[in-house]
DORO-279078 format. One line per field, with one value per residue (C-alpha): x, y negated, z; residue number from 1; residue in three letters. Coordinates in Angstrom, 3 decimals, always signed. Example, Ala and Ser with C-alpha at 12.3 -4.5 7.8 and 13.67 -1.06 7.14 Angstrom:
DORO-279078
xx	+12.300 / +13.670
yy	+4.500 / +1.060
zz	+7.800 / +7.140
n	1 / 2
res	ala / ser
END
This chain:
DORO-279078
xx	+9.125 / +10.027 / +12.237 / +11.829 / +9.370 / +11.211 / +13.463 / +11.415 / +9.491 / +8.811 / +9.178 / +5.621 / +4.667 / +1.847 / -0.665 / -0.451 / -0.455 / -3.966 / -4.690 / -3.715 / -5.120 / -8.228 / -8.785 / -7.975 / -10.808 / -13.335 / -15.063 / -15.578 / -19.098 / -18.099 / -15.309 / -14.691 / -12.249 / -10.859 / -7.054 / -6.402 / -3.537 / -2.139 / -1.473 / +0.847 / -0.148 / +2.101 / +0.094 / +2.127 / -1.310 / -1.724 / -5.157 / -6.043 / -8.583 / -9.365 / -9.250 / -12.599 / -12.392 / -10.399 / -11.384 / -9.327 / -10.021 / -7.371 / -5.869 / -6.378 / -6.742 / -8.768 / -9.302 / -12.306 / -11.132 / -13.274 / -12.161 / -13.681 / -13.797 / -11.947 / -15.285 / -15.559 / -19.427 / -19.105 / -17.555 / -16.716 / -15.723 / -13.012 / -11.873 / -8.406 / -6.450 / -3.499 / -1.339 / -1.520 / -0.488 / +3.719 / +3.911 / +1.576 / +1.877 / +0.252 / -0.798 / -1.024 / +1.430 / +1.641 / -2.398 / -1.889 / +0.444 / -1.784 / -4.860 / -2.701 / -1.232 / -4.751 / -6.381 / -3.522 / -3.571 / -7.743 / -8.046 / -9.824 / -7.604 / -8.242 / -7.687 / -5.827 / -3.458 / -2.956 / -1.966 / +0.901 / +2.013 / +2.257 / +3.863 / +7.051 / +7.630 / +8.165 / +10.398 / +12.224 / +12.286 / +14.213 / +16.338 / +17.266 / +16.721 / +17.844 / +14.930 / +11.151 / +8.647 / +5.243 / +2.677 / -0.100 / -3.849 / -7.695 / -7.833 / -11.925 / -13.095 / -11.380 / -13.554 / -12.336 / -10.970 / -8.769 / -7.537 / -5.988 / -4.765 / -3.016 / -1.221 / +0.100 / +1.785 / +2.728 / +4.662 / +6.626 / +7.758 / +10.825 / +12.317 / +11.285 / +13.219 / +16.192 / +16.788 / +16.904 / +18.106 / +21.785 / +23.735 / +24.390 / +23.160 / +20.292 / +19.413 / +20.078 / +18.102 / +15.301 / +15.370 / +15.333 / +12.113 / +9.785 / +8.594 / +5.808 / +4.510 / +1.015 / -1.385 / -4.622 / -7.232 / -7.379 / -7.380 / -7.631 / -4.526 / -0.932 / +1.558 / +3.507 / +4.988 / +2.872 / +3.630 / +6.610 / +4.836 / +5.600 / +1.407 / +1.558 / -1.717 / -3.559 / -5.612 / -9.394 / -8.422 / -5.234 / -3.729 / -0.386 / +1.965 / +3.275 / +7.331 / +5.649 / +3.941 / +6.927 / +9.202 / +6.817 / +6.877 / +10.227 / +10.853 / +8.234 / +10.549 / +13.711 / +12.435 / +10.707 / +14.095
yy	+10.481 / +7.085 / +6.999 / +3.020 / +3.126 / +5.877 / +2.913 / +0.477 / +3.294 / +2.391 / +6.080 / +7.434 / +10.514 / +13.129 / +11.712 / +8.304 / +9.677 / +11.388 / +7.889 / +6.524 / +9.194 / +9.131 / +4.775 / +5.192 / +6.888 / +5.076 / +3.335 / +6.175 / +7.546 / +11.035 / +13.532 / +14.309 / +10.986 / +11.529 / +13.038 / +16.859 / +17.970 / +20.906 / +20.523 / +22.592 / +24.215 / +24.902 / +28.706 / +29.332 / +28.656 / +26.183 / +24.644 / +22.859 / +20.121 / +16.777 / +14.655 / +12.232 / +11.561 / +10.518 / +9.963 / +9.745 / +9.584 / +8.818 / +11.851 / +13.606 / +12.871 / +14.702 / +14.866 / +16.326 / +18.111 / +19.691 / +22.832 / +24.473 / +28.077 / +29.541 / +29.172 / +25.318 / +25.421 / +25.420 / +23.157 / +24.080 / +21.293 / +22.158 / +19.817 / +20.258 / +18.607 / +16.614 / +17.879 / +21.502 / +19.795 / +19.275 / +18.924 / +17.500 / +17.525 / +15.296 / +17.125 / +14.089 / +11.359 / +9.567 / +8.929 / +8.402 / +5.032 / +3.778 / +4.073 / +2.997 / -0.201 / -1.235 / -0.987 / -3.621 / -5.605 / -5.759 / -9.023 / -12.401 / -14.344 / -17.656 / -19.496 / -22.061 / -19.305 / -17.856 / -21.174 / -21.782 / -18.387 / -19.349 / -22.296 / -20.294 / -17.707 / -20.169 / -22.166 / -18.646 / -17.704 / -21.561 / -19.768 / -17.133 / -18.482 / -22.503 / -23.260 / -24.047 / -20.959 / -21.796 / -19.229 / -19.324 / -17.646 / -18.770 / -19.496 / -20.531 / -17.138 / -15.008 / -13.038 / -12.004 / -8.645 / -9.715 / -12.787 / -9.972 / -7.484 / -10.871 / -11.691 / -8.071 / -8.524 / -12.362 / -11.603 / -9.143 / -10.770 / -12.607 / -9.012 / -7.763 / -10.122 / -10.398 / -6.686 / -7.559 / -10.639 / -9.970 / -11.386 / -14.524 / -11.946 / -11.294 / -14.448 / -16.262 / -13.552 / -14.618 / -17.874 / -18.296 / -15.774 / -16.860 / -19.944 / -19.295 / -16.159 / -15.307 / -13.495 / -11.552 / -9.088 / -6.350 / -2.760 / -2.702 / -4.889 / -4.091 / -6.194 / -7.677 / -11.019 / -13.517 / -16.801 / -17.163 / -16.390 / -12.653 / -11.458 / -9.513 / -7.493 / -6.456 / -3.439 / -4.233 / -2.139 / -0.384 / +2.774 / +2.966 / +1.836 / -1.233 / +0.090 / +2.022 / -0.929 / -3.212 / -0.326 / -0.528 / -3.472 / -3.905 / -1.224 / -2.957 / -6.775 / -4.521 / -3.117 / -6.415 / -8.451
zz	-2.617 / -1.808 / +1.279 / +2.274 / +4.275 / +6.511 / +6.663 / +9.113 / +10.285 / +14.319 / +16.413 / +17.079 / +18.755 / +17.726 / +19.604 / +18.179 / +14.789 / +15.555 / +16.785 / +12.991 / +11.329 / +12.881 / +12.375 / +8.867 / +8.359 / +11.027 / +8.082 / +6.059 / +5.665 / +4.190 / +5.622 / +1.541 / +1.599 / +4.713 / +4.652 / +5.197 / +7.945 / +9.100 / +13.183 / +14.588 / +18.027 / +21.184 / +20.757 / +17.895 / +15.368 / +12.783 / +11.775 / +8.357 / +8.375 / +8.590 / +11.940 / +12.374 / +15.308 / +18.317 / +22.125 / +25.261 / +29.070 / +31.385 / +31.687 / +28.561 / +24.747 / +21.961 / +18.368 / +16.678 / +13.694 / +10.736 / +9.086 / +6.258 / +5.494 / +2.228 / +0.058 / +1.140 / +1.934 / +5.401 / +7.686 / +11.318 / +14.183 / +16.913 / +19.829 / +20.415 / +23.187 / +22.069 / +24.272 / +22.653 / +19.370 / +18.699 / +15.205 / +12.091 / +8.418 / +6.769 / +3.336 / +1.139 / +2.300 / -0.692 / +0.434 / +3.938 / +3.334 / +0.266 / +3.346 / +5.957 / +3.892 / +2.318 / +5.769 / +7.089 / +4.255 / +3.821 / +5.727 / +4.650 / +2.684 / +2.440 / -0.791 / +1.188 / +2.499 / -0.804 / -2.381 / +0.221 / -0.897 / -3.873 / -3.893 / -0.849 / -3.790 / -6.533 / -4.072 / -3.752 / -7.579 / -7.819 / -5.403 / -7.912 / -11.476 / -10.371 / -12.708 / -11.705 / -12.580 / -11.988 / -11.158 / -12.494 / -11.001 / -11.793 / -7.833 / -8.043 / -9.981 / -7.233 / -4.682 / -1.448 / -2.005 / -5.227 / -3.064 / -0.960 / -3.752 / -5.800 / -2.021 / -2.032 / -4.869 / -5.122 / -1.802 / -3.548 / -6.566 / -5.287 / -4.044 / -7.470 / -9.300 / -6.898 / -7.746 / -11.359 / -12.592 / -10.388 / -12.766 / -15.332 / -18.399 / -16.962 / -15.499 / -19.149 / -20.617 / -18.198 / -18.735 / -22.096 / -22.487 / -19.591 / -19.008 / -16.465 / -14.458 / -14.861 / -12.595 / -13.955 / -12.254 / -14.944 / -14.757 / -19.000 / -19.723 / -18.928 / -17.851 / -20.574 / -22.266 / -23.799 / -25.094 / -22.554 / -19.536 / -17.684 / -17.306 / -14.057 / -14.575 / -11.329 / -10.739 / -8.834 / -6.364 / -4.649 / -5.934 / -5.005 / -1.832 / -2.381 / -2.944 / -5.741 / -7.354 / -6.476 / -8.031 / -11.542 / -11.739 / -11.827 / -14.835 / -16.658 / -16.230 / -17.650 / -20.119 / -21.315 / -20.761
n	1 / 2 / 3 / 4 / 5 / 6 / 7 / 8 / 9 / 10 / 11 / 12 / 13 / 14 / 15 / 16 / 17 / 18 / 19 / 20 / 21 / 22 / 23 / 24 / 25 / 26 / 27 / 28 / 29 / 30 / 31 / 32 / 33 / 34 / 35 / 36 / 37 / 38 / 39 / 40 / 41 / 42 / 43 / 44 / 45 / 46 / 47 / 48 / 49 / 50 / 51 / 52 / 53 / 54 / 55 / 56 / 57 / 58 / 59 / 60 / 61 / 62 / 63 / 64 / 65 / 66 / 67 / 68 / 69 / 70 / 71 / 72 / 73 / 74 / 75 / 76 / 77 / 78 / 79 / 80 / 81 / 82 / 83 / 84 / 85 / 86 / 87 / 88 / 89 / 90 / 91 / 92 / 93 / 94 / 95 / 96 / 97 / 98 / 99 / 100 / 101 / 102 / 103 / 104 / 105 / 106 / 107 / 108 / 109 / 110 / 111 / 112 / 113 / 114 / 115 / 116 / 117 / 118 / 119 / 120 / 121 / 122 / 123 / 124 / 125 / 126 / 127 / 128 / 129 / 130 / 131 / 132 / 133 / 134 / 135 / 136 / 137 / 138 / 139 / 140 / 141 / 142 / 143 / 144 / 145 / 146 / 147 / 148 / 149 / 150 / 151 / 152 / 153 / 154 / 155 / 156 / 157 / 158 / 159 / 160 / 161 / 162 / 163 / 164 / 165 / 166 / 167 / 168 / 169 / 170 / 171 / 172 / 173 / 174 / 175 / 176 / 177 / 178 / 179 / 180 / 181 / 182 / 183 / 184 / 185 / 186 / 187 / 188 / 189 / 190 / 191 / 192 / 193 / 194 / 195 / 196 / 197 / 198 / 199 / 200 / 201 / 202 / 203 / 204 / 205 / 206 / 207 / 208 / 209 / 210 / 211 / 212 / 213 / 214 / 215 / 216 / 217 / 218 / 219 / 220 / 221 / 222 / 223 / 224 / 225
res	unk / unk / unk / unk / unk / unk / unk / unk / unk / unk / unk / unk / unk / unk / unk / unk / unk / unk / unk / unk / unk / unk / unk / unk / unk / unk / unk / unk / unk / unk / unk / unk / unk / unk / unk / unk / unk / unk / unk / unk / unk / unk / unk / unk / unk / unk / unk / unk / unk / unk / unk / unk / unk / unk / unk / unk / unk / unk / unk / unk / unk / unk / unk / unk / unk / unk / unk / unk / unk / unk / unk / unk / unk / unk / unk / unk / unk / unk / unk / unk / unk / unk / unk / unk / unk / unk / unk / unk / unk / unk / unk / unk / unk / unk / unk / unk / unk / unk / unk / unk / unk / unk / unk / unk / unk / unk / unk / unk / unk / unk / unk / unk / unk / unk / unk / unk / unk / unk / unk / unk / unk / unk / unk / unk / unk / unk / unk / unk / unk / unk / unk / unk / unk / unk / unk / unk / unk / unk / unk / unk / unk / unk / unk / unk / unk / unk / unk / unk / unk / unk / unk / unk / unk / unk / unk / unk / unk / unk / unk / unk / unk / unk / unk / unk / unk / unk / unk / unk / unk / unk / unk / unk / unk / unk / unk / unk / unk / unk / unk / unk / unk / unk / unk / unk / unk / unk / unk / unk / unk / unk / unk / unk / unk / unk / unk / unk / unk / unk / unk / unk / unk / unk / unk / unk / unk / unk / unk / unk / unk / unk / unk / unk / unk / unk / unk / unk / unk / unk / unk / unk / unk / unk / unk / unk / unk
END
């Protein structure tokens, strides 16, 4: 597992993390996508299910949680106080920050917005390379949800590159294959070089957390350098 996130990580106690768990999956129709946990209870029992929802009062906080029996044909509900709760593991973590990251990062984005994106991260790729690397999207065939997905990763790509051209070598090396950086929706193609322009091929919709698509990304640049 990828330990950056643990990083920036604010402190958060058990209740609030009901609270997350339970808005990730508020626009969810079906309790099959929502994440599984194991709580921990101050009884000494555990319980394996899936929170869907969460309410509080003002003096006490609950979480419905749906448990299935062994055969998985039968699902059960139990409210459980918060406060009889002191630990939770999450079962799939890997899933929880993919949901937690697409749910903060699913937001209109303008073309406008996207554009002065853009336009910071080639400033900051000058930065790294001394040399001007435009980017290049289709801006008027993009819909809203790739306008987000092509942000994600535009953000990212000065990082990317700062971790891997750190030295004259690499930089030359660079520089003398890519011209221009090019940014497709595609989840056929794979990111390659072609015709002096680094193709940065994005999937239609989010798989992995961003460190892990920031972290592919960058073995695909060294391996094509």
């Amino acid at each position: 597992m990828n330990l950056e996130y643990f990083k920036t990580v604010e402190p958060i106690s058990v209740v609030e993390m009901c609270k997350q768990l339970s808005h990730l999956g508020e626009k969810e129709e079906d309790s099959q996508q929502l994440l599984r946990v194991e709580l921990f209870l101050s009884s000494g029992f555990s319980l394996n299910g899936k929170i869907i929802k969460y309410q509080e009062s003002p003096s006490v906080q609950h979480i419905w949680l749906e448990t299935r029996n062994q055969s998985e044909t039968k699902s059960s509900i139990a409210l459980i106080n918060c406060n009889q709760i002191f630990g939770i593991n999450i079962i799939d973590f890997d899933a929880f920050l993919r949901l937690k990251e697409e749910r903060k990062s699913f937001r209109n984005i303008g073309l406008l917005e996207l554009k002065r994106v853009n336009k910071k991260v080639e400033e900051e790729i000058y930065d790294v390379l001394k040399k001007n690397i435009p980017i290049m999207i289709e801006w008027e065939t993009l819909e809203e949800k790739q306008r987000m997905i092509i942000h994600r990763i535009v953000a990212q790509i000065p990082s990317v590159f700062k971790s891997v051209l750190v030295d004259e070598m690499s930089i030359s090396s660079f520089n003398d294959t890519i011209r221009s950086i090019k940014i497709v929706i595609s989840d056929a193609e794979a990111t390659r070089i072609e015709a002096n322009a680094f193709v940065i091929c994005v999937k239609t919709t989010i798989k992995n957390t961003i460190i892990n698509d920031c972290k592919a990304l960058k073995e695909k640049l060294e391996s094509l350098l």
